[in-house]
N, C-alpha and C positions, 0 to 999 in steps of 0.2 A: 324361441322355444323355452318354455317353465322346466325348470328342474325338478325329474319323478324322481321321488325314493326311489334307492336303489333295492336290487331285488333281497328277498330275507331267506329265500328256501334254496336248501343245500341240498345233494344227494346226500344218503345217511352212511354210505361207505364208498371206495374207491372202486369197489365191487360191482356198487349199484350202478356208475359210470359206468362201469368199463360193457356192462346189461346191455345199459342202454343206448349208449354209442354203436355197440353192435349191431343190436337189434335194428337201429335205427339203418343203419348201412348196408343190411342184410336183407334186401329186395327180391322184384321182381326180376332184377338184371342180373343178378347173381345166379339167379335159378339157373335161368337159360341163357345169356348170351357168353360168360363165360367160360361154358364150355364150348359150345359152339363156336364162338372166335380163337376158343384154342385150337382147336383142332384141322380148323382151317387157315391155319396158319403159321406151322410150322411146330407143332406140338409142344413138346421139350424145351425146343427155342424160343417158342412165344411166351412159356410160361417163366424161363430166364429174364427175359428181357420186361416181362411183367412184375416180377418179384422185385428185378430192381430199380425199375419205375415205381414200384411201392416205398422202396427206400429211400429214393432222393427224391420222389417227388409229393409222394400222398403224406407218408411221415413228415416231414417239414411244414407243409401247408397244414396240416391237422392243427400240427403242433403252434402253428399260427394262429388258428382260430381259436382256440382254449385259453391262450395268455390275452387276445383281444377279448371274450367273454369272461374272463375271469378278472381280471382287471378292469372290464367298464360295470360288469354285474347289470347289465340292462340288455333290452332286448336289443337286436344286433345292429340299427339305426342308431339309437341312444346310445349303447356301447363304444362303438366306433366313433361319434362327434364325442364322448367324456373322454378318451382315452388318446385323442388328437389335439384336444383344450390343455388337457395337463403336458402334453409332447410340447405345448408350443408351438403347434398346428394350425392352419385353417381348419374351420369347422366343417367345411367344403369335405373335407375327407370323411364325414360318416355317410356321406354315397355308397363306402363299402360295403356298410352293415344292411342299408337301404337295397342296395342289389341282389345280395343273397338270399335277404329275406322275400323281396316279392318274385326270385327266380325258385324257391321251393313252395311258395304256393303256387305258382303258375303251373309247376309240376304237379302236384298234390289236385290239381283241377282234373288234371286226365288220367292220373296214376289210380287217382280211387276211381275212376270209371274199369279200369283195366282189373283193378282188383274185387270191382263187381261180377267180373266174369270169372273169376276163380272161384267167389262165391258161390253163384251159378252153378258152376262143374263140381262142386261138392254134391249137390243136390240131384244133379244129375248122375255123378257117378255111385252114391247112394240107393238111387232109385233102380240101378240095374239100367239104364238107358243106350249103355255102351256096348251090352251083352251081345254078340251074333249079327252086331252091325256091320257092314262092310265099308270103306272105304268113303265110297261116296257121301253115302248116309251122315256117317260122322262129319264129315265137312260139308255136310249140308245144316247137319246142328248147327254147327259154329256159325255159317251166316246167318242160320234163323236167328239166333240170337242175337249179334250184334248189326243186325238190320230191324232191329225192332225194339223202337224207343221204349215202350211203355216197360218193357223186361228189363232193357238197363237201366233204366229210372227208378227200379223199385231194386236191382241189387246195388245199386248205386248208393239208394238211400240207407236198404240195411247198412254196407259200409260206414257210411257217413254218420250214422246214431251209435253205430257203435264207437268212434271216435268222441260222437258230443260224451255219452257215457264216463270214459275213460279222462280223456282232459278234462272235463268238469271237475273231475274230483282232486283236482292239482297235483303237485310233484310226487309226492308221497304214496299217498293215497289212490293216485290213476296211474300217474307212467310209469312211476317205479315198481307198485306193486303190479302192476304188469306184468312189465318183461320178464319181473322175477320168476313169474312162472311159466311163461308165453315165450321167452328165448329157449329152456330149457327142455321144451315140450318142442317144438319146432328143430332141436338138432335130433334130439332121440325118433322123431321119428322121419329124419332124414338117412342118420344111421342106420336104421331099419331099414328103410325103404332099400337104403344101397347094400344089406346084407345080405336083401331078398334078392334083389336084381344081379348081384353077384350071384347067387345060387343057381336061377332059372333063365339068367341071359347070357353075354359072349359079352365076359369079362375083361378077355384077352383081346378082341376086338376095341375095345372102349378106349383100354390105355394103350393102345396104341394111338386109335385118333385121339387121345387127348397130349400124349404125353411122350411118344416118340419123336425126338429130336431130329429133325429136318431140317437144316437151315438154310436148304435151296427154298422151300416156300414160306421164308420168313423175307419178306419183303419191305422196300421203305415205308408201305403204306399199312402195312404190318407192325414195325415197329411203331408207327405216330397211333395206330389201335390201341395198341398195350400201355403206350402212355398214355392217351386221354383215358379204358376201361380204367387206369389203377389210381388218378386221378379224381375218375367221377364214386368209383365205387364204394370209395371212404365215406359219402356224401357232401363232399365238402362244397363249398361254394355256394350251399343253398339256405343258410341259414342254422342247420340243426345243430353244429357243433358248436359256434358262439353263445348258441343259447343254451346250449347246455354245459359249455363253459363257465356263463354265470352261474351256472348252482355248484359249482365246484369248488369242492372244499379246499382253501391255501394250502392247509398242511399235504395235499395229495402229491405228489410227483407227477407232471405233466407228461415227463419223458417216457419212464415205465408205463404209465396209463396209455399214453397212443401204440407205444409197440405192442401193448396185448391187445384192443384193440385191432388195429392193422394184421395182427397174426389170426386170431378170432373171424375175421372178415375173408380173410385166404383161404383158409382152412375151408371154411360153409361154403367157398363157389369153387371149393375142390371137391368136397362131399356132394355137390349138386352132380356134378358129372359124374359122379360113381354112383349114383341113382337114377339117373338120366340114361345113361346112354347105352349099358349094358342088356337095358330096356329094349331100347331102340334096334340095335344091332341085334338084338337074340332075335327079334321080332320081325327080320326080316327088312325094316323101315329104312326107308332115308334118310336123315339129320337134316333139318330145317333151320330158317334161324327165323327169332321174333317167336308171336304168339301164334304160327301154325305149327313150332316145334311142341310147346306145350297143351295148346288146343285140339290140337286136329293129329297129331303124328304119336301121342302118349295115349290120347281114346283107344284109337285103334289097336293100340300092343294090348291096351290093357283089357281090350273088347277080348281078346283071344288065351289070355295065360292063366295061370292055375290062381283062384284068388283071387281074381281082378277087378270084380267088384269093392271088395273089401283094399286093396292095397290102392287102386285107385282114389277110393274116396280118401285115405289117409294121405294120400300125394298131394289132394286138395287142401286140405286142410292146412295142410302143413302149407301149402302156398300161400293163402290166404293170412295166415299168422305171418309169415313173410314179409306181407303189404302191408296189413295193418299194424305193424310196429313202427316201420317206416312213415305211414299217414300219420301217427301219434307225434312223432315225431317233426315231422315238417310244417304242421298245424299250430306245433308248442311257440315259436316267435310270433307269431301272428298274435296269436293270444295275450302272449305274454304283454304284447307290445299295446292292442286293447285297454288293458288294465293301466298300465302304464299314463296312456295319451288323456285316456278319460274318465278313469280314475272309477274303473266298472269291478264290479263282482266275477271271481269266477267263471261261473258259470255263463251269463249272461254274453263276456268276451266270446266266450267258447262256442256258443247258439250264433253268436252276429260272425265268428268267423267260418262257421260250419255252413250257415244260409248262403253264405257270400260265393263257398266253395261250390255247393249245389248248384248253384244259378249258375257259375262259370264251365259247371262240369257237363250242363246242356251243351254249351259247344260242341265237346266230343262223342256224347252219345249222340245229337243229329248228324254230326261229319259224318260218324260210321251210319249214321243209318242212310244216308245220303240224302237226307233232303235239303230241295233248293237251295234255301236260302242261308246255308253253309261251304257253298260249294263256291270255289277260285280258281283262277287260273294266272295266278302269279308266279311271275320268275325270278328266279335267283339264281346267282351262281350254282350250276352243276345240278338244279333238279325245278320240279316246277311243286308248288304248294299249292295244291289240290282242294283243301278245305281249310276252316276255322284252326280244325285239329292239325294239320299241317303248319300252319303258321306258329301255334302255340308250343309245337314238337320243335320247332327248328329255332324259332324265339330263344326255348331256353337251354335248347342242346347245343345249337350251333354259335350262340353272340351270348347270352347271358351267363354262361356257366363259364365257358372261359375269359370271359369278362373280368366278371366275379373272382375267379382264382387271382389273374395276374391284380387287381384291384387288393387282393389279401395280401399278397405276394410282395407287394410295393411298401403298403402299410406298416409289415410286419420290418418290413427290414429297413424302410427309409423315414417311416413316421413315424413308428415309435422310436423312442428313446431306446438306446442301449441300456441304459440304467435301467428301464423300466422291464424291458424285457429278456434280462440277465435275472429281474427279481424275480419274476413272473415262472420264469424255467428251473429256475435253482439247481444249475446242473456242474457239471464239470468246465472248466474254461475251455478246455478242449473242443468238448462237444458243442458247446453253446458259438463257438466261433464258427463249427464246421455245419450249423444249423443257420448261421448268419449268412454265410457265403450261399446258401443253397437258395435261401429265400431272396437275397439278393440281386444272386447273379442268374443260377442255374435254372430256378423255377423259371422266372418269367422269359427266356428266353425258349424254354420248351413251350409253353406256356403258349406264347404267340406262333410257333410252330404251329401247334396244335389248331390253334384258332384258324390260321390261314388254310390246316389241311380241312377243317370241316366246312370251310365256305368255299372249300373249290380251287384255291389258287394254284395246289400242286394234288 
């Protein structure tokens, strides 16, 4: 492999990092599955046993991936073989960088198909389609829609232009002046949405299910949740934080930046459920998990309550600003890595990696629409993969993500150099020891838990 300059674009403050980290972490999963996995599982105590799964296990790993991308300053393939050369390493170990990176486009293949459908629900809950519907109806929308290619192919695409748009115009210029104003707009009108639904739902209901402490339904299968949701919900493992580790400025403090970060990211999928659910509960509904909680279970409340057209399509909105930070985000190594290999223009990278996404992202829109010749019937430990999009769902949820960590996880604490990443951190000796032990020892034996719990073994 030829040696690529290393990269030259920095974030322009620790600010615009800490934007865009969030932004990028601050999903579709966030929305909805953590309150819903709260609530069903032990409240209070899930949310305990999550907070400190975020401490020892998301904080550290973060913090792993910002000293690997800030020290190799290339995209996370490149990064990880520079930063293994200089350790005195096999080059063998930029597999790391290599894994993360093709397990967040492999995500980014079906995630923007899913955030075509929140596109979608803007339009619909705009137009009044939700108004006076009953039950059925609305979840008769939801199939129509994702049983029909041509619909998700074309909010598919909006997504995805709106990504080329955005990364094209590089660090500065696309992602950062984004999120500048696309994170900020995205909480305020989450804040809203949860002062409203405080108002006109069963408030008191909500935090209950979310946040009364249970800890007879906090189970072992419970706690290995909390650890892989706090985990994955950083983004880590999929490339976005290496890469955005290289643009990060030396003089920044890497420690402070992940805790705001990590706090910033808490926070929004504690604001999700105080938007979410008081909805739900005032409205009569059952709490769902997955995209019938937000599809098919928020139409309906919102088909009947005062304003619902209008706070509805606001609830889209704000979803869709959700996804596409996240897409901006997980598309940036790919890119980056483009320019890099073959020495392309902006833009150009950014077209050859967005076509690439398109074409892969027909998998998921034919899985859901079920035609033929996407459909399986493979087995695996503890479930059977049904389609294209099944395999691609479990590919990188179940073996590449935690793959990826314990691969960070090793890196950080057995290949790099101490020297190196004592410099990297500049922190207290204290701290940097008790950040060593973690990535060490503690992460990757959670780490492998985790993995065994999501293929089935326990």
């Amino acid at each position: 492999m030829t040696v690529q300059k290393a990269i030259a674009s920095r974030w322009s403050s620790r600010m615009a990092f800490i934007l865009a980290s969030t932004a990028a972490a601050v999903g579709l999963g966030n929305i909805w599955k953590f309150p819903y996995i709260t609530g069903e599982n032990g409240g209070g105590a899930f949310v305990l046993v999550y907070l400190l799964c975020i401490a020892a296990i998301g904080i550290p790993i973060m913090m792993a991936e910002i000293i690997i991308g800030r020290r190799g300053r290339h995209s996370p393939g490149i990064a990880a073989r520079k930063v293994a050369l200089e350790s005195g390493r096999s080059s063998t170990w930029q597999l790391t960088g290599w894994v993360g990176m093709a397990t967040g486009f492999l995500v980014l293949s079906f995630y923007a198909v899913i955030a075509g459908w929140a596109a979608a629900y803007v339009y619909e809950a705009a137009s009044g389609h939700f108004v006076g519907q009953d039950v059925a109806t609305i979840k008769s929308m939801f199939g129509s829609l994702v049983s029909s290619p041509a619909r998700l192919t074309f909010w598919h695409a909006v997504i995805l232009i709106g990504v080329t748009l955005v990364v094209g115009k590089g660090l500065k210029d696309g992602l950062e002046r984004t999120v500048r104003w696309m994170l900020p707009i995205m909480v305020a009108l989450l804040v809203a949405i949860a002062i409203y639904a405080a108002m006109i739902g069963d408030f008191g209901a909500a935090l209950s299910f979310m946040f009364a402490p249970n800890f007879a339904d906090l189970t072992l299968n419970g706690v290995l949740l909390a650890l892989g949701h706090a985990f994955f919900s950083l983004g880590l493992a999929s490339g976005v934080v290496i890469m955005y580790g290289a643009y990060l400025p030396r003089e920044t403090s890497v420690v402070q930046t992940t805790l705001w970060v990590a706090m910033a990211d808490t926070v929004v999928a504690l604001l999700a459920g105080f938007a979410i659910f008081p909805i739900v509960f005032g409205s009569q509904l059952t709490p769902e998990a997955g995209p019938g909680l937000i599809f098919q279970t928020l139409p309906i409340a919102f088909s009947g309550m005062p304003g619902g057209v209008f706070v509805g399509t606001l609830f889209f909105v704000m979803l869709v600003i959700a996804a596409f930070t996240s897409a901006i985000a997980m598309i940036e190594s790919a890119v980056a890595f483009l320019q890099e290999k073959f020495d392309w223009g902006r833009w150009r990278a950014t077209i050859t990696a967005v076509l690439t996404l398109w074409l892969l992202g027909q998998l998921t829109i034919y899985s859901f629409a079920g035609a033929a010749w996407t459909q399986l019937d493979w087995r695996v430990p503890g479930k059977t993969l049904a389609s294209w999009f099944d395999v691609i769902d479990y590919a990188t949820g179940s073996i590449l993500l935690p793959l990826g960590g314990l691969l960070l996880a090793i890196f950080s604490g057995w290949v790099m150099t101490r020297s190196a990443s004592q410099d990297e951190l500049d922190t207290h000796p204290m701290i940097f020891r008790l950040w060593l032990w973690m990535v060490r020892w503690f992460a990757p034996v959670v780490i492998v838990i985790i993995f065994l719990q999501l293929i089935g073994v326990f």
